[in-house]
C-alpha positions as CSV (number, residue, x, y, z in Angstrom):
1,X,54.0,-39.6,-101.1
2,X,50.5,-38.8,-103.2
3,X,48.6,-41.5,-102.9
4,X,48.0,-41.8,-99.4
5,X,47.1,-38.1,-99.1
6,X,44.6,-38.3,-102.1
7,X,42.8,-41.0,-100.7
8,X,42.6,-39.2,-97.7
9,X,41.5,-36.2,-99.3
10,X,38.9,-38.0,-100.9
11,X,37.5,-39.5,-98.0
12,X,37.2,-36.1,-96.5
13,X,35.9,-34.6,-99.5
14,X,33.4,-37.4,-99.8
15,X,32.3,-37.2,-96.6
16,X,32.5,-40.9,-96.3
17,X,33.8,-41.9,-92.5
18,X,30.6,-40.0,-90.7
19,X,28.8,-40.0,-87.6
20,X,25.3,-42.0,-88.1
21,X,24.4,-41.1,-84.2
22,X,25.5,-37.8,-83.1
23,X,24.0,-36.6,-79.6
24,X,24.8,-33.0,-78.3
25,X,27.4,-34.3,-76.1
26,X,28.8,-37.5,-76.6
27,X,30.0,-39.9,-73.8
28,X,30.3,-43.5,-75.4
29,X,31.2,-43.8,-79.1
30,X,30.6,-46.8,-81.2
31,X,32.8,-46.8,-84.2
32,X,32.2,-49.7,-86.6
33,X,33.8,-51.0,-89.9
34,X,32.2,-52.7,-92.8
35,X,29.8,-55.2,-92.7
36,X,30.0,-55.1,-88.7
37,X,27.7,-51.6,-89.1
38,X,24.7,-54.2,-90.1
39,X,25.4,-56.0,-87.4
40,X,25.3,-53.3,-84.9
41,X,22.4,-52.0,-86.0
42,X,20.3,-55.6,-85.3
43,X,22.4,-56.3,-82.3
44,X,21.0,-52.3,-80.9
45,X,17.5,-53.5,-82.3
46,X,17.6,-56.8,-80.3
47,X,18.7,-54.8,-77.1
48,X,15.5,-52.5,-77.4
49,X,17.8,-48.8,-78.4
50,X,16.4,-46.6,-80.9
51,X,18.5,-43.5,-82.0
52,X,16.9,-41.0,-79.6
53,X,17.6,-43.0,-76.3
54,X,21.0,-43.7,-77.3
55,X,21.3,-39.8,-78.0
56,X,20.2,-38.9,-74.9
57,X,22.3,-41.2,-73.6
58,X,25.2,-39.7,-75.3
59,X,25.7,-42.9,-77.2
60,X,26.9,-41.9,-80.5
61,X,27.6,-44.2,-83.8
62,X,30.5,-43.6,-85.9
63,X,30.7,-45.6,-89.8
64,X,33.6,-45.7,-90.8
65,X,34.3,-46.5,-94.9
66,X,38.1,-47.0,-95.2
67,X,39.8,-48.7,-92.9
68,X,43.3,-47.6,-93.9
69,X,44.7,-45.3,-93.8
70,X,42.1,-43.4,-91.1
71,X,41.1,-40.5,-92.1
72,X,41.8,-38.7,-88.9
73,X,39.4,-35.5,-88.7
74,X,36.6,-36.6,-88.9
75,X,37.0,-39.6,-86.3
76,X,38.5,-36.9,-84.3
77,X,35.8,-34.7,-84.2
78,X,33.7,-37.6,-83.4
79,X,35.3,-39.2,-80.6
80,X,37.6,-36.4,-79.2
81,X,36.3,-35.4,-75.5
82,X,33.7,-39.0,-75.1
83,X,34.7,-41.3,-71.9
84,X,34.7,-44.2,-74.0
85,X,35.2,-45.5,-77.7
86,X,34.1,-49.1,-78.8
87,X,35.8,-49.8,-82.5
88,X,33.6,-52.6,-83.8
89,X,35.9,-54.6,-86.5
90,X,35.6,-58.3,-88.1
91,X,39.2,-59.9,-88.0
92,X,42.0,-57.7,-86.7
93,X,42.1,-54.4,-85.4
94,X,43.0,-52.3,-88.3
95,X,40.9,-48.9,-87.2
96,X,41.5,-49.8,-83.3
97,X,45.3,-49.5,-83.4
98,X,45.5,-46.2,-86.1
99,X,42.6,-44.5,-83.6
100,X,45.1,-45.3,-80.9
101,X,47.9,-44.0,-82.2
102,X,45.7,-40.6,-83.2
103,X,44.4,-40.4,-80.1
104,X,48.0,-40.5,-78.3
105,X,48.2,-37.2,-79.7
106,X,44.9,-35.2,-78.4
107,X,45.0,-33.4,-75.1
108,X,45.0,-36.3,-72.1
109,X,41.4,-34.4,-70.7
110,X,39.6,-35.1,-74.3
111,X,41.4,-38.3,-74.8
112,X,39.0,-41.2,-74.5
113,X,39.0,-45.0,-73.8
114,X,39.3,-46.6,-76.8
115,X,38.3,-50.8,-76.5
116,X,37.4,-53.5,-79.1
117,X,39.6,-56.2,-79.5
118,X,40.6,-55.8,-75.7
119,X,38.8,-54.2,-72.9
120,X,40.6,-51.6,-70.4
121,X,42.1,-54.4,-68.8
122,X,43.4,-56.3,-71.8
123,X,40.7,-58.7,-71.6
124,X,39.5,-60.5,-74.5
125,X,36.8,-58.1,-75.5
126,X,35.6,-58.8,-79.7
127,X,37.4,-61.8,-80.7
128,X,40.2,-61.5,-84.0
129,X,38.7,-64.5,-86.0
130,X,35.3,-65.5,-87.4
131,X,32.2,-63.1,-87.4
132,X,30.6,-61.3,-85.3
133,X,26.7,-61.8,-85.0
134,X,24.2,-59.6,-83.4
135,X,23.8,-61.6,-80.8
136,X,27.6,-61.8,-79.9
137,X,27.7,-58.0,-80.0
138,X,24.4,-57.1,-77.9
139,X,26.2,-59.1,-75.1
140,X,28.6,-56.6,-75.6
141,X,27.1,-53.7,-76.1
142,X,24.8,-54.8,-72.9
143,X,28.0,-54.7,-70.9
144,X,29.6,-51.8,-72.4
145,X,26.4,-49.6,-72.3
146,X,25.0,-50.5,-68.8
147,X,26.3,-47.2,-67.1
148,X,25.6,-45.1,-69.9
149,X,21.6,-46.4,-70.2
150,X,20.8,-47.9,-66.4
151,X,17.3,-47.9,-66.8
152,X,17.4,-49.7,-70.0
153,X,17.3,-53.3,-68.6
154,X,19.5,-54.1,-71.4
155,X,20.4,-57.6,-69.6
156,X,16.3,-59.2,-69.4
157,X,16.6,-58.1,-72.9
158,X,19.5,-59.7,-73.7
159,X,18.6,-62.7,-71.4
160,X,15.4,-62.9,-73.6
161,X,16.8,-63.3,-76.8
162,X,19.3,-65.9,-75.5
163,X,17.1,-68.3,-74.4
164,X,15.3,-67.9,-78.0
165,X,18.4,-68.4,-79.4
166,X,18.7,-71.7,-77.2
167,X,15.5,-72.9,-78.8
């Protein structure tokens, strides 16, 4: 009854869920919990994207600092009215479902497609166990970024670092 809401009030207060990235007008959003931010941030360094191609790409990057509950303004504000959001999370998908359920709610036209464990299809996307490395998630940012940055040649990167992985 006053718990939930005062941590929730903190967390807005605090400012501590925040867009990282923010371009003018956002088309893919990556939202990532925890120690999975780190590993975004390498996995975008080993695929070549700095922050100003990714905002003019309108790739944006959302941290997010409690996982539950989700605050729900801020990620709104974020992710309201993009084409796409990836939720980044180790284990299960805590902030994927809650960002669901939020999203249920906003207008259909600025409602966007939200992925991470699953992909559109229900394909296995981020697996629920283990950790994530860079690597694992610049073969899926590659994927998931391809028609947001085609000139990118996010793939021969990729491709690169694999076989120095194999090494």
């Amino acid at each position: 009854e006053h718990r939930l809401p005062a941590a929730l009030a903190f967390v807005r207060a605090n400012g501590l869920d925040r867009a990282v990235i923010a371009p003018q007008r956002l088309r893919v959003g990556i939202v990532v919990v925890g120690k999975a931010y780190l590993d975004i941030m390498e996995a975008l360094a080993l695929l070549g994207l700095g922050e100003a191609q990714l905002r003019a790409a309108g790739v944006g990057l959302f941290k997010v600092a409690m996982p539950w509950p989700l605050e729900p303004s801020a990620i709104r504000a974020f992710a309201e009215g993009a084409e796409e959001i990836l939720i980044v999370e180790e284990k299960r998908a805590l902030v994927e479902t809650q960002l669901k359920e939020q999203a249920y709610h906003w207008p259909a036209d600025r409602r966007p497609r939200i992925v991470g464990k699953t992909d559109e299809k229900g394909a296995p996307l981020l697996r629920a166990n283990g950790e994530f490395s860079p690597l694992l998630l610049a073969r899926v940012l590659a994927g998931r970024l391809r028609p947001f940055l085609p000139d990118a040649r996010l793939h021969d990167r990729l491709a690169a670092w694999e076989r120095r992985a194999q090494k």
